[in-house]
C-alpha positions as CSV (number, residue, x, y, z in Angstrom):
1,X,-34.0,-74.8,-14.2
2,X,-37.2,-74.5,-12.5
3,X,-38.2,-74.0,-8.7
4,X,-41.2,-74.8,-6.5
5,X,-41.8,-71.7,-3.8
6,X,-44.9,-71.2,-2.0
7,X,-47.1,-68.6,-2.4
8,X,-48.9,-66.6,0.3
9,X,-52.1,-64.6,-0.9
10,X,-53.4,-61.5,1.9
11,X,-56.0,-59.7,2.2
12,X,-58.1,-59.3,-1.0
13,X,-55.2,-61.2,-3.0
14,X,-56.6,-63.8,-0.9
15,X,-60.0,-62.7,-1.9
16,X,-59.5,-62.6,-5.7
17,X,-57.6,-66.2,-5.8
18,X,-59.7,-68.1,-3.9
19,X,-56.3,-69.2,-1.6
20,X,-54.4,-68.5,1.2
21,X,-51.4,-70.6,-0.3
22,X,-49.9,-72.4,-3.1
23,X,-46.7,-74.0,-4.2
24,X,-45.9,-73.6,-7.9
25,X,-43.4,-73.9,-10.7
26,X,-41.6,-71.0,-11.8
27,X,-38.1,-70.7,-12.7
28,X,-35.3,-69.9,-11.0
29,X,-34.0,-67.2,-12.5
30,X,-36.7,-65.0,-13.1
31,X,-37.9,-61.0,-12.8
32,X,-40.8,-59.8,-10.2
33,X,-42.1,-58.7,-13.2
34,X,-42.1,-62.0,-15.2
35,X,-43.4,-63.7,-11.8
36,X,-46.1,-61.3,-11.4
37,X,-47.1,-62.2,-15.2
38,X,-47.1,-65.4,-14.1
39,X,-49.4,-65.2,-10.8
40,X,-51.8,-62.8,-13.3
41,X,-52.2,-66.0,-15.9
42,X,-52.7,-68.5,-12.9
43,X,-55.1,-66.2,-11.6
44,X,-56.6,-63.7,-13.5
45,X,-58.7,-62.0,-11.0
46,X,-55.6,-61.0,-9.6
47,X,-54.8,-58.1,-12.7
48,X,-57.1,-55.4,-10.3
49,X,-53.7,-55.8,-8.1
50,X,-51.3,-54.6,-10.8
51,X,-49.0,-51.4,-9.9
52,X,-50.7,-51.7,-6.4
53,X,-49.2,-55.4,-5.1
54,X,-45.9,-56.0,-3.2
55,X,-43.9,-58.8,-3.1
56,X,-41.7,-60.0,-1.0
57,X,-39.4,-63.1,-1.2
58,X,-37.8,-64.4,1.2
59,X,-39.7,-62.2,3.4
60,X,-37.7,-59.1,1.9
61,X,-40.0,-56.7,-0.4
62,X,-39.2,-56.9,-3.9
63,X,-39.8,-54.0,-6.7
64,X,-41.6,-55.0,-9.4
65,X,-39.2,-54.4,-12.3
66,X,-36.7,-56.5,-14.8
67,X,-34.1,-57.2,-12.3
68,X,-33.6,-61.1,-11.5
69,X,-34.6,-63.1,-8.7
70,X,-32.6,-65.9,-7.8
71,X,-35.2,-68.0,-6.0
72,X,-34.9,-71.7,-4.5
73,X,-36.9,-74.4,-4.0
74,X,-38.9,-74.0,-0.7
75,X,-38.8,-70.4,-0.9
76,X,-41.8,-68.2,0.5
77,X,-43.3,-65.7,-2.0
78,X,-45.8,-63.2,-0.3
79,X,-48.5,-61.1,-2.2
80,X,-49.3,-58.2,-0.2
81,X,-52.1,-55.8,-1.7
82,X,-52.5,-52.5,-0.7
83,X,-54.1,-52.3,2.8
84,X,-56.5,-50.0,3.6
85,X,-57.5,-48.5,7.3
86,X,-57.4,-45.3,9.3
């Protein structure tokens, strides 16, 4: 079963996609990992990111790792890069 959410690019996510937001099809049981994947093939740029990003769903940070999501349509995805400052 599949799942619209909307995705919310910061900072040089934002940059490297070209958005600031997004709704997209992904299904609804599926790992950060395998959504990640998914983000990377819609937007390619966005590989620099990899090992660095952090998502959060639901507006609750999520690993990246094998464990499932259980997401719902309408749901908020946020791609937060690393920031940088002083």
């Amino acid at each position: 079963m599949n799942t619209e959410v909307s995705v919310l690019y910061f900072a040089k996510s934002a940059e490297l996609t070209g958005l600031k937001a997004e709704i997209i099809t992904v299904p609804s049981n599926i790992s950060s990992v395998q959504l990640w994947q998914d983000l990377e093939n819609r937007h390619p740029r966005l590989s620099v990111l990899r090992g660095k990003v952090v998502l959060a769903v639901r507006q609750e940070f999520v690993s990246l790792c094998e464990q499932p999501l259980s997401l719902r349509d309408g749901d908020e995805l946020a791609i937060i890069p690393p920031l940088s400052g002083g």
